[in-house]
C-alpha positions in Angstrom: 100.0 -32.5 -127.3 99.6 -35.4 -126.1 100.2 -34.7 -122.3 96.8 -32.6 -122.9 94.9 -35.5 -124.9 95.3 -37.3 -122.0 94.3 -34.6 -119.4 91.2 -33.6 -121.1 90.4 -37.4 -121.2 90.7 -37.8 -117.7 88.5 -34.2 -117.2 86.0 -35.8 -118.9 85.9 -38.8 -117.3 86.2 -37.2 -114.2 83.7 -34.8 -114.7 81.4 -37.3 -115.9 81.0 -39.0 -112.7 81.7 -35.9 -110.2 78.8 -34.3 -112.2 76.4 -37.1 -111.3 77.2 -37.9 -108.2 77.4 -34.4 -107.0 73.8 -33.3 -108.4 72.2 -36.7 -107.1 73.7 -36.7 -103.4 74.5 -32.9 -102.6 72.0 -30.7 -104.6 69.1 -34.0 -104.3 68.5 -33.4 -107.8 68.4 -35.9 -110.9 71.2 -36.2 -112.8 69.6 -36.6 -116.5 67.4 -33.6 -115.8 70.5 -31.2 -115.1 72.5 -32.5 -117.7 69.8 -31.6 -120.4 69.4 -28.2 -119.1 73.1 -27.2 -119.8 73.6 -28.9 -122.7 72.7 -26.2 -125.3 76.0 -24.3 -123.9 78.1 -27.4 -123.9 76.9 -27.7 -127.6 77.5 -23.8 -128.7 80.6 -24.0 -126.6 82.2 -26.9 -128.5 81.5 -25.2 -131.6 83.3 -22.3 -130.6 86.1 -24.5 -129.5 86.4 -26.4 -132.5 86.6 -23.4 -134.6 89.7 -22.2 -132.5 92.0 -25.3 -132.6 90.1 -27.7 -134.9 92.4 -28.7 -137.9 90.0 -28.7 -140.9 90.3 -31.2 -143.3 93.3 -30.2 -145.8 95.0 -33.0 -147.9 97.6 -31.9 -151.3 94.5 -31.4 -153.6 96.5 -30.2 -156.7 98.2 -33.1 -157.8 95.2 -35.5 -157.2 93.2 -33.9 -159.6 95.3 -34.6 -162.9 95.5 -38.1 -161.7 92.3 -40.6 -162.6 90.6 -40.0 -159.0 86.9 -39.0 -158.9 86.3 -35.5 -157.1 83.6 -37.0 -155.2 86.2 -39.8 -153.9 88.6 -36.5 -152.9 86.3 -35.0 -150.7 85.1 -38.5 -149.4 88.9 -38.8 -148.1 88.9 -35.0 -146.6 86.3 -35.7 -144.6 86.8 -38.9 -143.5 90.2 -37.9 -141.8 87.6 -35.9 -139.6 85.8 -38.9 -138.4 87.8 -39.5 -135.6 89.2 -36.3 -134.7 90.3 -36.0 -130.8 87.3 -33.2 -130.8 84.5 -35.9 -132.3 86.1 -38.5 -129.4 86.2 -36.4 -126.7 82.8 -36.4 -125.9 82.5 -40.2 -125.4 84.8 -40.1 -122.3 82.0 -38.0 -120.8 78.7 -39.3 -122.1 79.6 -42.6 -122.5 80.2 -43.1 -118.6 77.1 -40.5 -117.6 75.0 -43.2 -119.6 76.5 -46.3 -118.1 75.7 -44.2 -114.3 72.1 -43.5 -115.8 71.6 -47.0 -116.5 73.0 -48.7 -113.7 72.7 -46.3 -110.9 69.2 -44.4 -111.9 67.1 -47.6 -113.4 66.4 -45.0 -116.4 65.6 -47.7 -119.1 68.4 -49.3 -121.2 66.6 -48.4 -124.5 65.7 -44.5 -123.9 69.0 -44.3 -123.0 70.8 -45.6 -125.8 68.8 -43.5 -128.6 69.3 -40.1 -126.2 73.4 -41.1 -126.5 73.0 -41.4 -130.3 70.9 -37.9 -130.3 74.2 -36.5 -128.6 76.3 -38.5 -131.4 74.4 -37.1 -134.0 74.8 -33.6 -132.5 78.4 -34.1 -131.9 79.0 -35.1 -135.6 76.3 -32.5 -137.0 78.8 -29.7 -135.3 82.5 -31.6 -136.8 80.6 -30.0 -140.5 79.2 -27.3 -139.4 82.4 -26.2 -138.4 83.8 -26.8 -141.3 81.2 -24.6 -142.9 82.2 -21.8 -140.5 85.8 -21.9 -141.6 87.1 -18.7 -141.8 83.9 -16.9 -141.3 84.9 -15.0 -138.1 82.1 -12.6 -138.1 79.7 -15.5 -137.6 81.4 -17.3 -135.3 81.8 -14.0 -132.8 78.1 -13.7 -133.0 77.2 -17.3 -131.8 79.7 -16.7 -128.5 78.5 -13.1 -127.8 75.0 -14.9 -128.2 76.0 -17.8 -125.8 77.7 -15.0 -123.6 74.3 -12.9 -123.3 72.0 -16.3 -123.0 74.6 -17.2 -120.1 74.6 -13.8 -118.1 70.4 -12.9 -118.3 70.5 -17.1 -117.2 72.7 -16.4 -114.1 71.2 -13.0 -113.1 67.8 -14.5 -113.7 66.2 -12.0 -116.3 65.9 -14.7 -119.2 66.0 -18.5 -118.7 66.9 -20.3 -122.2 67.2 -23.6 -120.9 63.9 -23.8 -119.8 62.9 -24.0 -124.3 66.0 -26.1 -124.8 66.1 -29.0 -122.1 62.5 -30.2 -123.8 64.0 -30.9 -126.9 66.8 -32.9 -125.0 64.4 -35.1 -123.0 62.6 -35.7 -126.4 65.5 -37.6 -127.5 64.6 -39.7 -124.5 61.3 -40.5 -124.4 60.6 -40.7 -128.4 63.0 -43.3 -130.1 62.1 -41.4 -133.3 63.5 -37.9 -132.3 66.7 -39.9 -133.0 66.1 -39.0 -136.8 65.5 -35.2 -135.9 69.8 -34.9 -135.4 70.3 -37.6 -137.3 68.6 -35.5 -140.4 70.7 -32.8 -139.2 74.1 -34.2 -139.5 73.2 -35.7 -142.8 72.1 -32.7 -144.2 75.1 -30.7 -142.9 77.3 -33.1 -144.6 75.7 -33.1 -147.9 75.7 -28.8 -147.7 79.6 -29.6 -147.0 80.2 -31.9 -149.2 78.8 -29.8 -152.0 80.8 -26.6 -151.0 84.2 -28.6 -151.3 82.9 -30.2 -154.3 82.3 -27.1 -156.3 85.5 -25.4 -155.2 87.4 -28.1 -156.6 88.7 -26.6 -159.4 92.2 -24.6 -159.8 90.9 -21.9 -161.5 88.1 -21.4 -158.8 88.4 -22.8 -155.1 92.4 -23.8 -155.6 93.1 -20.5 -157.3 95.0 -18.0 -155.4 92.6 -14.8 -154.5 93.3 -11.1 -154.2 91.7 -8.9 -152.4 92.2 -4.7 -151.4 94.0 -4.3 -148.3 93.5 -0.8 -146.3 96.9 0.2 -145.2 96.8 1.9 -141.3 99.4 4.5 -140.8 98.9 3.7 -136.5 100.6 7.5 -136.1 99.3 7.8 -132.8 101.7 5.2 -131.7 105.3 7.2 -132.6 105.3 8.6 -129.1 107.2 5.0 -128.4 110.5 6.3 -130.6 111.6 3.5 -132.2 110.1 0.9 -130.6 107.0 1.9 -132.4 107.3 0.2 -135.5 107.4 -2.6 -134.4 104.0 -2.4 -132.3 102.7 -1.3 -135.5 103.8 -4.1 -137.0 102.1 -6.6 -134.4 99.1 -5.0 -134.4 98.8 -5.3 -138.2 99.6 -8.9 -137.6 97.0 -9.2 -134.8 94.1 -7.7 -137.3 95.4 -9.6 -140.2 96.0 -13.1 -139.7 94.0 -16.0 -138.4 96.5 -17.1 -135.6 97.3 -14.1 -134.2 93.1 -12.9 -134.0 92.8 -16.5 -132.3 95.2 -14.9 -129.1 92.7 -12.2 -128.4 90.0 -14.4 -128.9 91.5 -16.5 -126.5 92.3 -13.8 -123.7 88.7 -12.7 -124.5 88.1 -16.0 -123.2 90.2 -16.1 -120.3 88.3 -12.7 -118.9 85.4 -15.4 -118.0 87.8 -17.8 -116.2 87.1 -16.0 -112.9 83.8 -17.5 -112.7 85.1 -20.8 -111.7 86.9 -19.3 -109.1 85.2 -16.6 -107.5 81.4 -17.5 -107.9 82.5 -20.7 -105.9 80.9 -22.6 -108.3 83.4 -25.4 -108.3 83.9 -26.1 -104.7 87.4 -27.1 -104.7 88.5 -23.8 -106.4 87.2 -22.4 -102.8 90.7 -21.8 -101.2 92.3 -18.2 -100.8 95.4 -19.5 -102.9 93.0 -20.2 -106.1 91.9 -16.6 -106.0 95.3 -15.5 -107.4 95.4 -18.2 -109.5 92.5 -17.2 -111.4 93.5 -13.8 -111.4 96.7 -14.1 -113.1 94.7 -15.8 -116.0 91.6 -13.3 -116.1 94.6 -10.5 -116.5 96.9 -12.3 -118.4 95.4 -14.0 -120.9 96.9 -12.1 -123.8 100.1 -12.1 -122.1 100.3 -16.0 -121.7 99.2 -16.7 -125.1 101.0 -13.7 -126.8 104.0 -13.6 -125.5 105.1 -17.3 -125.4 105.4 -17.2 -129.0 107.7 -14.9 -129.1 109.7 -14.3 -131.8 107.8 -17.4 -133.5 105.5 -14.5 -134.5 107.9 -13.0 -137.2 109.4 -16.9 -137.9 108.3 -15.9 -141.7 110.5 -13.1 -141.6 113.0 -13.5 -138.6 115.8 -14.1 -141.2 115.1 -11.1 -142.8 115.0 -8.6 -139.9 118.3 -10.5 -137.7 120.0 -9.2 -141.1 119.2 -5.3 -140.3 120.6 -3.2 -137.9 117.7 -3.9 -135.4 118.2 -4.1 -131.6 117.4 -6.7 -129.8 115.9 -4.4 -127.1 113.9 -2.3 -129.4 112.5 -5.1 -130.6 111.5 -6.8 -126.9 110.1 -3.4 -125.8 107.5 -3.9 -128.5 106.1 -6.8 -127.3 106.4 -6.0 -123.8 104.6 -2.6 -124.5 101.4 -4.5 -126.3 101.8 -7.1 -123.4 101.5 -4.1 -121.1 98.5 -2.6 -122.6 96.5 -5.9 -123.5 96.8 -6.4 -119.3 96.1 -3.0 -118.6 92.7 -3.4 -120.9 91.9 -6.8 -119.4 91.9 -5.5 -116.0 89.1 -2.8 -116.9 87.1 -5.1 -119.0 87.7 -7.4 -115.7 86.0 -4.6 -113.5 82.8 -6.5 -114.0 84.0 -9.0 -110.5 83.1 -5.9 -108.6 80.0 -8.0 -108.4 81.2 -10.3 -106.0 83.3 -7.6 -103.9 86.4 -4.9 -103.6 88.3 -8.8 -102.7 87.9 -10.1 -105.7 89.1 -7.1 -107.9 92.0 -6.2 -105.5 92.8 -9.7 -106.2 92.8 -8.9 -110.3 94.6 -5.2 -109.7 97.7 -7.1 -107.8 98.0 -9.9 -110.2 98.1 -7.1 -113.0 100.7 -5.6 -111.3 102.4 -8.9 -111.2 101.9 -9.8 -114.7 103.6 -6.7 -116.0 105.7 -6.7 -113.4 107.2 -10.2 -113.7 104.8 -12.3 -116.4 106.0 -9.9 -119.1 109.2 -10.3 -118.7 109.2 -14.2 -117.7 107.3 -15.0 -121.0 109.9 -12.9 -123.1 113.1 -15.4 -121.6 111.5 -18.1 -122.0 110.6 -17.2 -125.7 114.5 -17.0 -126.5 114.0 -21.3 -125.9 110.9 -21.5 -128.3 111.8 -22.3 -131.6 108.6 -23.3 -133.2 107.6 -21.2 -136.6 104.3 -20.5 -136.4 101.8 -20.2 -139.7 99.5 -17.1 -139.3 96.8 -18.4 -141.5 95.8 -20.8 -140.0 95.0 -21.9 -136.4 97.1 -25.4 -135.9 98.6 -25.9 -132.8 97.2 -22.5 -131.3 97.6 -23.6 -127.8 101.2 -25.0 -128.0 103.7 -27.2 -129.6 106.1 -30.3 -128.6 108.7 -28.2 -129.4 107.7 -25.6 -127.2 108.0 -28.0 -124.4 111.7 -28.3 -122.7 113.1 -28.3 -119.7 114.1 -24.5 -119.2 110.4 -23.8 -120.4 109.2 -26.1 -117.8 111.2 -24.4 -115.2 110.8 -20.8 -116.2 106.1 -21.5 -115.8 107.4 -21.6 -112.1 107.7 -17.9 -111.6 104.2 -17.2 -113.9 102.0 -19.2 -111.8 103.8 -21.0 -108.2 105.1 -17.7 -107.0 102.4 -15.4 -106.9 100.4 -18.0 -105.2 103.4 -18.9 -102.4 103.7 -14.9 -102.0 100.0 -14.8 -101.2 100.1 -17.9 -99.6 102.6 -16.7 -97.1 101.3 -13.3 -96.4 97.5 -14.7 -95.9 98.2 -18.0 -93.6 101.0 -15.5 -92.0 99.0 -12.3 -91.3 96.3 -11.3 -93.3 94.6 -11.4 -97.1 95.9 -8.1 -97.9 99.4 -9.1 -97.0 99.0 -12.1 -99.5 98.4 -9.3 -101.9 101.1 -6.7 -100.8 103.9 -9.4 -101.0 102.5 -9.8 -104.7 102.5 -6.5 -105.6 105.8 -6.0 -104.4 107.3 -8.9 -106.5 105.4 -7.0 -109.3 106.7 -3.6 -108.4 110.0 -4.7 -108.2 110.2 -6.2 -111.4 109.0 -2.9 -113.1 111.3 -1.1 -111.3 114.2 -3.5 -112.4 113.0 -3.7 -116.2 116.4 -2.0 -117.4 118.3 -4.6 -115.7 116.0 -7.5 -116.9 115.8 -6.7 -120.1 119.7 -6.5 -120.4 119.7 -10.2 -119.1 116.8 -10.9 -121.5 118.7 -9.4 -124.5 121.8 -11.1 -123.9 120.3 -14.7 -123.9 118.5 -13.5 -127.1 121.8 -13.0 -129.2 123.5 -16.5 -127.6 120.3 -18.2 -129.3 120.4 -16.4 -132.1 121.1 -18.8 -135.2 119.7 -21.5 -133.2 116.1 -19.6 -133.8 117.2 -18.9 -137.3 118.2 -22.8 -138.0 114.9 -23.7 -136.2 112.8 -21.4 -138.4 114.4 -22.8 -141.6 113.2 -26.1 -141.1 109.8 -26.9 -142.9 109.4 -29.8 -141.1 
């Protein structure tokens, strides 16, 4: 976790001053006028990644509240520990330079400058409580990203323009020192709407107290074509619709379906090079793969115990997720059909590194789960994107064959020949794998059962 503090510190600090210097000397535009046109997305989009990895602010309520503390005090504390959240911080590493740049480099006054950075603060802060607002409201949340996602695509095709209403209010932060109060007002009055929503739930028989609610049971019959394997795909896609961690995967691989931009619009020039196509590729198809399957078996940690003490085989149980691997990539590669936009190169490129990711990702993802011992909570979203403990050396070693081979294969068929002989060598290493699944999965199977009660040790621990 740390490892990624650091690198999204050094993005943003690197971006900040690629970003300027890149629109002032190569696209002869200013700086400060750019940046406010974009930054309704780079507000909408922190919301939407706050709400996916964002802890909210949980401290043991129960016992404080037969102890002479003042409720008021409580929530005082709950939200304070979200004052300096990594996600609040983050931010400065970018703006903070950009400003410095503005004032130094661009003679924009010291004064306009200061009250547009506390604007952004404001804003910043005024999104840390409206996420907490938000908390488990999905259905609002997947409106404001297909909203952004619509505003984004009429933008880029040129039907609709919403920057050009947005970027105003931005510069108005600049040029009128009392805008500041407009966010300002904002934040405050999203923390006192916050404040008195954890306030009033403060009680054991109402906001503490344990809810019911009717659950729909799914029979999923269409699925017994599998045999056995089937119920367990059943029982992963119950867990997918059911629980907050495992809807935050296909959220995420949602996510991953727009990763391609960066890539093959050639909007960030150093993504340019033939190797970065595959790259990309492997992501845009294998986005449920990559953040399915490397929590596998942490999925069923709550119940692991349970099942290693049926008669269960180990390779009933790894077809499963291979099978809803399988058919999340398959999906993702027709959603991804949309890059026919930019050429038959680009989606050959996605076809071969789908083949690859069933082929090889599937069942590279699956080994190195045997070495992933990390119980994961479904209801909530900590830690989504990984865990120190899922960080070791034969982890390490088995990302090699996800993401450095497919781009070596194409690397040696492109440079050696031709484009389409980068992709034939991948498809290859993909077709081979598929046709050696039997095989693998043995292998796979066997170094499932040697760490066996390791898992089961590791998912006992609370702690």
């Amino acid at each position: 976790m740390g490892f990624w503090a650091l690198y999204f510190m050094a993005a943003m600090l690197g971006g900040s001053f690629g970003a300027y210097f890149y629109i002032k000397k190569e696209l002869n535009l200013d700086p400060f006028d750019v940046v406010n046109r974009f930054l309704i997305y780079w507000v909408v989009a922190d919301l939407l990644f706050r709400y996916a990895l964002q802890k909210m602010p949980v401290i043991n309520i129960k016992p404080l509240l037969i102890l002479p503390f003042k409720k008021g005090k409580i929530v005082s504390f709950a939200f304070f520990k979200t004052t300096f959240s990594f996600f609040n911080i983050i931010h400065a590493f970018f703006f903070i330079p950009f400003s410095i740049l503005l004032i130094t480099d661009g003679d924009k006054p010291l004064g306009n400058v200061i009250f547009w950075h506390l604007s952004l603060i404001a804003i910043v802060y005024a999104n840390n409580f409206l996420n907490i607002l938000l908390n488990k409201k999905d259905s609002w949340v997947i409106a404001i990203g297909a909203v952004l996602a619509v505003l984004a695509g009429l933008q880029y095709f040129g039907y609709f323009d919403i920057t050009t209403y947005t970027a105003p209010v931005f510069e108005l932060f600049y040029n009128t020192y009392w805008a500041v109060l407009i966010p300002l007002g904002l934040m405050i009055l999203l923390i006192m709407i916050a404040f008195r929503s954890f306030y009033h739930d403060l009680y054991l028989d109402a906001g503490l107290a344990t809810k019911s609610k009717n659950i729909k049971t799914e029979n999923l019959d269409w699925l017994d074509r599998f045999g056995k394997t089937a119920v367990f795909l059943k029982n992963d896609i119950k867990l997918i619709k059911r629980n907050k961690r495992a809807r935050t995967t296909v959220f995420v691989s949602i996510m991953f379906l727009f990763y391609g931009l960066l890539f093959f619009t050639g909007a960030v020039e150093v993504y340019d090079g033939p190797v970065w196509r595959i790259f990309a590729a492997i992501f845009v198809t294998g986005g449920f793969l990559l953040s399915f399957g490397q929590f596998v078996p942490s999925w069923d940690s709550s119940y692991y115990p349970l099942m290693m003490s049926q008669n269960i085989k180990y390779k009933e149980y790894l077809s499963s997720k291979w099978w809803l691997m399988v058919i999340a990539t398959f999906i993702s590669t027709i959603l991804a059909s949309g890059y026919l936009y930019f050429g038959w190169d680009v989606y050959v490129a996605i076809i071969v590194a789908a083949i690859y990711n069933i082929g090889v990702n599937s069942h590279v993802v699956l080994w190195a789960g045997a070495y992933v011992k990390t119980p994961i909570d479904l209801t909530s979203n900590k830690k989504a994107f990984g865990d120190k403990q899922a960080f070791n050396v034969k982890t390490l070693l088995l990302s090699l064959p996800k993401m450095a081979l497919p781009m070596i294969l194409y690397a040696i068929g492109h440079y050696a020949y031709s484009p389409y002989a980068g992709y034939a060598l991948v498809a290859i290493a993909g077709l081979a794998g598929f046709a050696l699944r039997d095989k693998v999965f043995a292998m796979i199977e066997k170094i499932y059962k040697t760490e066996k009660y390791k898992t089961l040790w590791a998912y006992k621990q609370k702690n």
